[in-house]
Structure formats: C-alpha cells, structure tokens
C-alpha positions as CSV (number, residue, x, y, z in Angstrom):
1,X,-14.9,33.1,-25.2
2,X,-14.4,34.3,-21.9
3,X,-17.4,32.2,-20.0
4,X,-15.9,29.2,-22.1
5,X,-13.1,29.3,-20.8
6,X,-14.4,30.2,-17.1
7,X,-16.7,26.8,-17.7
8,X,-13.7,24.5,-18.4
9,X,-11.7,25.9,-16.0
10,X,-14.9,25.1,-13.2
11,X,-14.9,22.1,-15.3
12,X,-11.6,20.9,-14.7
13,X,-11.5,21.8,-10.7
14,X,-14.8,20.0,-10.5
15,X,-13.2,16.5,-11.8
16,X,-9.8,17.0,-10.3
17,X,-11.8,17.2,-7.0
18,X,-13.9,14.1,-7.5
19,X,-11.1,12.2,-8.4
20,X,-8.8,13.2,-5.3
21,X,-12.3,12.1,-3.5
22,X,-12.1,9.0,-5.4
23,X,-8.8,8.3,-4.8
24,X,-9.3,9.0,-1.0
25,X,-11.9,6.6,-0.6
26,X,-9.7,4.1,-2.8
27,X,-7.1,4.4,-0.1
28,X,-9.5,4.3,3.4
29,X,-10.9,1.0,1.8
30,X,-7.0,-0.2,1.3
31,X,-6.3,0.7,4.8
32,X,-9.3,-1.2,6.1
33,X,-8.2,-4.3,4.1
34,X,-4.3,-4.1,4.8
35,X,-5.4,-4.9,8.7
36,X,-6.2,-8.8,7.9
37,X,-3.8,-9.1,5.3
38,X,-2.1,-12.4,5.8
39,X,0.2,-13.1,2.7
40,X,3.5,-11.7,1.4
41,X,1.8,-11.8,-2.2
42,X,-0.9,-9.5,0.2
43,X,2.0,-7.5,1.2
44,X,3.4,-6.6,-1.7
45,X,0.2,-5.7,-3.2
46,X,-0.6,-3.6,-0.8
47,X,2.9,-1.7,-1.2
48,X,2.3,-1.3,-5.0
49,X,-1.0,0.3,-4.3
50,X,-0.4,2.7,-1.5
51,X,3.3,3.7,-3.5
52,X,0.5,4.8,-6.3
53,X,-1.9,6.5,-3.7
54,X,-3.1,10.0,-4.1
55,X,-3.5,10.8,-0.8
56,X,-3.7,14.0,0.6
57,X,-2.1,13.3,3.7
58,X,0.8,11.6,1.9
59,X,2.4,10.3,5.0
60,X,-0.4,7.9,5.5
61,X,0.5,6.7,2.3
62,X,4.5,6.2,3.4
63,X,2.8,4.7,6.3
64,X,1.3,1.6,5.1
65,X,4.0,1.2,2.3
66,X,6.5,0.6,5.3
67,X,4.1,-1.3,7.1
68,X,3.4,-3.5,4.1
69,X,7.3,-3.7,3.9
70,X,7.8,-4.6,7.5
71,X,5.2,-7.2,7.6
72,X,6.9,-8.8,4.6
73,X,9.7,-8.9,6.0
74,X,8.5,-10.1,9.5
75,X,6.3,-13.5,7.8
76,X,9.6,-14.2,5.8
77,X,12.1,-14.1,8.4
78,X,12.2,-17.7,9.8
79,X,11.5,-19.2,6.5
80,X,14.3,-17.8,4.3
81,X,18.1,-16.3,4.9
82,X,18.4,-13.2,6.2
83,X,20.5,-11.8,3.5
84,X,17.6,-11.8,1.5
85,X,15.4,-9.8,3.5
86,X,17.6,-6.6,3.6
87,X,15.4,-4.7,0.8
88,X,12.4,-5.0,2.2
89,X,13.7,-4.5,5.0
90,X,15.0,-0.9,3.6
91,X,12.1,-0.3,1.7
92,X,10.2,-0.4,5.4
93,X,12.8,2.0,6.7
94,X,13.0,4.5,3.7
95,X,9.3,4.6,3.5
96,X,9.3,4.9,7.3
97,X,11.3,8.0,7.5
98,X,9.5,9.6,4.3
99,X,6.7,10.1,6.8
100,X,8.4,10.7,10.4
101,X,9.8,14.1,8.9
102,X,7.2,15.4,9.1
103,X,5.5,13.1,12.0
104,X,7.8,13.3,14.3
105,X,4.9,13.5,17.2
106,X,2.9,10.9,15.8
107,X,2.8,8.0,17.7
108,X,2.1,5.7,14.8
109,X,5.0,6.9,13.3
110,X,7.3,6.2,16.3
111,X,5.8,2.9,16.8
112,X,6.3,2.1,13.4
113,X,9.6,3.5,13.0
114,X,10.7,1.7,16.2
115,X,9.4,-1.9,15.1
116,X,11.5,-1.6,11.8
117,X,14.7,-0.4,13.1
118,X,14.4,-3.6,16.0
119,X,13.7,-5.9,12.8
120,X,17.0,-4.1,11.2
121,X,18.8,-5.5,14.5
122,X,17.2,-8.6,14.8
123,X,18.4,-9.4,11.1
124,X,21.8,-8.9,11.6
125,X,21.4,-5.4,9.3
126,X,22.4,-2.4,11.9
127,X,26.1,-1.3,12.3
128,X,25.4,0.4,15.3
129,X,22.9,-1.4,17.4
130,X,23.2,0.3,20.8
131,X,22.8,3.9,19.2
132,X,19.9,2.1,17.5
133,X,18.1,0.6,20.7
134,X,18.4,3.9,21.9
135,X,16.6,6.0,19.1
136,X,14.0,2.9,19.5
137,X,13.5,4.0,23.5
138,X,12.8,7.6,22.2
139,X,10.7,6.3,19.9
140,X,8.4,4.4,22.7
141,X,8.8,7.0,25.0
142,X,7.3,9.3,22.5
143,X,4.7,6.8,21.9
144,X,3.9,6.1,25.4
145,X,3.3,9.7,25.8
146,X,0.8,10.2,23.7
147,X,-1.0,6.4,23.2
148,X,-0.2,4.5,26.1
149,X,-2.1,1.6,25.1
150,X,-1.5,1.4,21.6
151,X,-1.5,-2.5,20.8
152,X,1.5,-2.1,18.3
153,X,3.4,-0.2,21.4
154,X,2.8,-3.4,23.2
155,X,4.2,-5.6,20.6
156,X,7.3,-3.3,20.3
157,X,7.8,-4.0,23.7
158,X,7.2,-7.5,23.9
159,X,10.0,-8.0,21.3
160,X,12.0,-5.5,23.0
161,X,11.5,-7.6,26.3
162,X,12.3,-11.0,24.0
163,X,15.7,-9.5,23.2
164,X,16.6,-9.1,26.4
165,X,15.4,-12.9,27.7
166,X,12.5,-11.6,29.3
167,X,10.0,-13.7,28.5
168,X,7.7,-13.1,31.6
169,X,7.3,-9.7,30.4
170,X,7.6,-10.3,26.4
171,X,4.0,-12.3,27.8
172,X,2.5,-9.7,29.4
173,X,2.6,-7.0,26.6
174,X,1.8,-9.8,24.1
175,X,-1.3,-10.0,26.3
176,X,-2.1,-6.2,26.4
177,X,-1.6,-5.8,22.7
178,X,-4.0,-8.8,22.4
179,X,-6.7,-7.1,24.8
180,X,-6.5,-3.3,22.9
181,X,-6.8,-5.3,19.4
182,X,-10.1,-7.0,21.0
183,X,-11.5,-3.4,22.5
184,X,-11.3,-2.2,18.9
185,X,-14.3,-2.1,17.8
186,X,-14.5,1.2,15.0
187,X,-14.7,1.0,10.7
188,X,-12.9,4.0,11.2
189,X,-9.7,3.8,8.7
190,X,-8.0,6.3,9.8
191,X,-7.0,4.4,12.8
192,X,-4.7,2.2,12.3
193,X,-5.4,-1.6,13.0
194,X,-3.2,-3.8,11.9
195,X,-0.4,-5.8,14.2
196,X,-2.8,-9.2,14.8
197,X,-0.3,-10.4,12.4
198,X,2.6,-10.2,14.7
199,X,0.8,-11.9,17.9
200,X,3.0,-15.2,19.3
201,X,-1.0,-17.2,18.3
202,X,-0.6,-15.8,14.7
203,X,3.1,-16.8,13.7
C-alpha cells in the first residue's frame, strides 16, 4: 500500500509539473503574439487569457493584462467618449500595480505604470495631476536607469513631450522608439516587444 501511494504521489508531481510547463509555454507563445496585436477584440482576448495564466512569475501575467488594458484604451480613445474608457482604463492601472509591488526595480514595470497613469491624465480621469506627473518622472527616471533605450521609454516621453507642446522633441523620441523597435531582432518572449502600436505611423 505504501509504494502505491508513493507512485501516485510521484504520479501527481509529475503531471502537475508538465502542466505548469504547459501552461508556461501557453503564456511565452501569448506574449509573442500580444506584440502585433492590432484590434480591441485582440485586446480583450489577450486580457481574458493572461487573467487565466498560470504563470510562475505571476507579475508577467499582471503585465500584459494591463498592457492589454492600456492598449484598449489607447486605439479607443479618439473614437469614443472618454467617460467610457474609465474601466479599462482602471483595469490597466489595477493590474499595473498588482505587479509593481513587487517590481518596483523593473523597468518594464515603471514604463508601464507610467504610460497608464499619463493616459489617466490625458482622459480627464486623475484628481491630482501634478502629484501624478511627478510619480510618472520617478517612474522614467527609474526606467532610464536601468534601460536607457527602451522603445516604450521613448514613447512615454514623446507623449510626455506632446503634453507639454513640444513637438520637436515628442519627434525625436517617436524616432528613437522607432529605431530600438527596428534593432529588435530576438524570439525571445520574455522581452517585451510590443509598443509599434502606439507609433504617430501606426494611429
């Protein structure tokens, strides 16, 4: 009775493993899809399926889900009103912080958090916009840091730089974020890739 039970248990680990393998792979092959996804109907796919992810890393998980979220939210804005963007919009920023509490380093996660609050502000949905701009200047500082040429960090600061009526310099990072995309060159999934999307050719 004893090796039975010894045999199931082995038995047990052994497909629990495979399927947190399977699951994995599920999830790199989402992530490499989600970085030409076009659509909203792509969008919210993609947040149904990485809300269900088994991931290990669960942040990477919250990662895309606000990503997803945020890039809803950013192909809607000039079609519909505002109003109706505010939960997506939330979604993006609840899923956002799921992950930056324990990512706090992560510049991904700074980038990430910083283009959603500047959507928040952009849509009319922040009570406190300067204290906002300012957690969004940590965030790209912290960014900077650590991934100086991140193509998403360029686009944060293009739209920063739009904001503020500086279009020569909105250009000029729209420019750098379209030369990193074009350096890219890796199947690796677990660098993030997406952001084509938001280029000034692509709205």
């Amino acid at each position: 009775m004893n090796k039975f039970l010894l045999m199931f248990c082995f038995c047990v680990a052994g497909f629990g493993a495979k399927a947190q393998a399977f699951a994995e792979k599920n999830l790199q092959q989402a992530v490499l899809q989600f970085n030409t996804s076009k659509t909203v109907n792509d969008y919210d796919a993609f947040y149904k399926k990485f809300s269900t992810a088994n991931a290990s890393e669960r942040w990477q998980a919250y990662y895309y889900q606000s990503a997803a979220m945020f890039l809803k939210t950013d192909q809607l804005a000039k079609k519909v009103p505002a109003e109706s963007l505010r939960e997506p919009n939330a979604l993006a920023g609840k899923a956002a912080l799921g992950a930056f509490t324990s990512q706090r380093d992560n510049a991904e996660m700074n980038i990430l958090i910083g283009l959603v609050s500047l959507q928040s502000i952009q849509l009319n949905f922040c009570p406190d916009v300067q204290k906002e701009l300012t957690a969004i200047a940590k965030n790209i500082a912290t960014a900077e840091s650590i991934s100086p040429n991140n193509p998403r960090l360029a686009i944060l600061k293009a739209r920063i730089a739009e904001r503020s009526g500086d279009k020569a310099e909105a250009e000029k990072q729209y420019q750098k974020a379209l030369n990193e995309f074009t350096k890219y060159n890796s199947s690796d999934s677990s660098i993030p890739n997406w952001g084509r999307q938001l280029l000034p050719t692509n709205n």
